[in-house]
Structure formats: structure tokens, C-alpha cells
C-alpha positions as CSV (number, residue, x, y, z in Angstrom):
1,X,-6.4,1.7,-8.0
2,X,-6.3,-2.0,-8.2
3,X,-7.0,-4.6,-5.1
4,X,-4.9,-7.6,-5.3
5,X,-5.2,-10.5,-3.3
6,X,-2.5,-12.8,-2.5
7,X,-2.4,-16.3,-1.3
8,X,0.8,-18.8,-0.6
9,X,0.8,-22.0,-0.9
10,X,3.7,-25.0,-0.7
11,X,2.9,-27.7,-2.2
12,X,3.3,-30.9,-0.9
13,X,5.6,-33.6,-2.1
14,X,4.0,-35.7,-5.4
15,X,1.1,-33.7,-5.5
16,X,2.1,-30.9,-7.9
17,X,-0.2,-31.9,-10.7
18,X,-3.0,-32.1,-8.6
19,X,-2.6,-29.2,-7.2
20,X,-2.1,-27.5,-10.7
21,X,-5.5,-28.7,-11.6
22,X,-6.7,-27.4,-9.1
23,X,-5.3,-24.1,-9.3
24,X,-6.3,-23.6,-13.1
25,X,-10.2,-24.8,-12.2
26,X,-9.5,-22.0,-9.5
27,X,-8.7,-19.8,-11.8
28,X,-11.5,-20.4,-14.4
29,X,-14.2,-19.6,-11.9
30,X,-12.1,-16.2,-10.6
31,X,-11.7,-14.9,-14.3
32,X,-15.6,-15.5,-15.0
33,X,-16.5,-14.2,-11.7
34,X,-14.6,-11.0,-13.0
35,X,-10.9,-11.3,-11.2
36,X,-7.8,-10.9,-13.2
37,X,-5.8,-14.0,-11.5
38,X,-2.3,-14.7,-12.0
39,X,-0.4,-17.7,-10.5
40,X,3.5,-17.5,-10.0
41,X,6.0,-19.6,-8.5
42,X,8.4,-18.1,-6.0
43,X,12.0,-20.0,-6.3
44,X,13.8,-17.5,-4.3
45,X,13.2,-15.5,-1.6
46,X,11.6,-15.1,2.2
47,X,9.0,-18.1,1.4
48,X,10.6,-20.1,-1.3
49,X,9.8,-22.5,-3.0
50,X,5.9,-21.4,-3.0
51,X,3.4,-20.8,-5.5
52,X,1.4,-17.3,-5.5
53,X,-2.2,-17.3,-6.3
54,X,-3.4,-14.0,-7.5
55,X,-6.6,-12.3,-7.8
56,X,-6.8,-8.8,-8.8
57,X,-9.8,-6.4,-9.2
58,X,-10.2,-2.8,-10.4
59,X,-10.7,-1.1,-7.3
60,X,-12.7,-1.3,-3.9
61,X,-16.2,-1.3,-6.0
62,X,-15.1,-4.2,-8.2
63,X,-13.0,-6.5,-5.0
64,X,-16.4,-6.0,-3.0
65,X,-18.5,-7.6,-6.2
66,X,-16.3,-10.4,-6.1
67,X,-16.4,-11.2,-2.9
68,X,-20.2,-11.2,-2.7
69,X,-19.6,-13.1,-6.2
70,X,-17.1,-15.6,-4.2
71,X,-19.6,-16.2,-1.2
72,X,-22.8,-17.0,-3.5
73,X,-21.1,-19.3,-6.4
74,X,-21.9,-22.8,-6.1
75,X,-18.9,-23.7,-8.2
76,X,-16.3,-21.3,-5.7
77,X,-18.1,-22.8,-2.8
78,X,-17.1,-26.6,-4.1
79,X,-13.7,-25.8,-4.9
80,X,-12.9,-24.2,-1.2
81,X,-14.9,-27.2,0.3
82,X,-12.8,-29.6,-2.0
83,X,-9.7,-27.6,-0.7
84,X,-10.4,-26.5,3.2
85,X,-13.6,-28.2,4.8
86,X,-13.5,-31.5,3.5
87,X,-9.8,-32.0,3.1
88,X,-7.5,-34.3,5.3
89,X,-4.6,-34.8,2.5
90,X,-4.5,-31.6,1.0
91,X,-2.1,-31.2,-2.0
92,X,-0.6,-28.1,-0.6
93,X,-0.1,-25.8,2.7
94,X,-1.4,-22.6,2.9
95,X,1.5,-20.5,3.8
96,X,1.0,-16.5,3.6
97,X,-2.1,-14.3,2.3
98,X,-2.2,-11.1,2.1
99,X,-4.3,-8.0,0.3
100,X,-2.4,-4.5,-0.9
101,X,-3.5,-2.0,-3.3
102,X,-1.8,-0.2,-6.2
103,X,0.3,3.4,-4.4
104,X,-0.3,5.9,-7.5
105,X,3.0,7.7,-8.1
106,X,2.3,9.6,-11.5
């Protein structure tokens, strides 16, 4: 049963490059850290315009890895500093995040 992850974002006016830079070096680190990430914009709907940043693992076993993963990689841990801690122009707002798991039907 996959985990996946879900995090919002609207992105601030003029920064879209930036923050699509930043999104792929996010992605990078998730893939080798052993997520399956996925990045889609939302241009309708309850939060549109947003972007979705996804992060998928196998099941509970697999999520738990990566968040022990997450918490001990220097490179994760620069890019959430670069993006939260030591940010006071950040290219985008956190809007929504959420975790749900797969409902096997069959």
C-alpha cells in the first residue's frame, strides 16, 4: 500500500524559475533518498493555481526509511534551511500538505 506525501505550494509572482530549480534539486535528493516524487500543477480546482509536490513510498516500512533518511541528509537538511529557516523572500507559499495511503479495492 503506497504512502504519499503531498505538499502545496503558490508560487509567488516572478519567482517561477527559481522555484522550479528548486523543486527539481528537491526532487533529486527525494529519488536518491528512495521516494518516487512527482510535481504537478493544479490550474483548476479548490487551491488553484498551485503546484503539488509529491513523494511516494512503498508502504509504512519504506515512508519511515525516508523520513529517518530526510532528518540525517546534509543535502535535505540545506535545501529545507534554504527554503524555511533561513528564508525571508521565499519564491513560494506553502499552502496545503497532506499524507494518504493507497485504499486496495481489488
Amino acid at each position: 500500500m503506497a504512502i504519499v506525501q503531498t505538499s502545496l505550494y503558490r508560487v509567488r509572482q516572478g519567482k517561477n524559475q527559481q522555484f522550479l530549480v528548486d523543486v527539481a534539486v528537491a526532487k533529486k535528493i527525494l529519488e536518491r533518498l528512495g521516494a518516487r516524487v512527482r510535481v504537478l500543477n493544479q490550474i483548476i480546482g479548490t487551491n488553484a493555481p498551485c503546484t503539488i509536490f509529491i513523494a511516494e513510498s512503498e508502504d509504512w516500512n519504506a515512508y519511515a526509511e525516508l523520513q529517518t533518511k530526510m532528518e540525517t541528509d546534509f543535502e535535505w537538511q540545506k535545501v529545507v534551511a534554504k527554503a524555511v529557516l533561513d528564508n525571508r523572500d521565499p519564491v513560494a507559499d506553502p499552502i496545503g500538505t497532506g499524507l494518504s495511503i493507497d485504499i486496495p479495492l481489488g
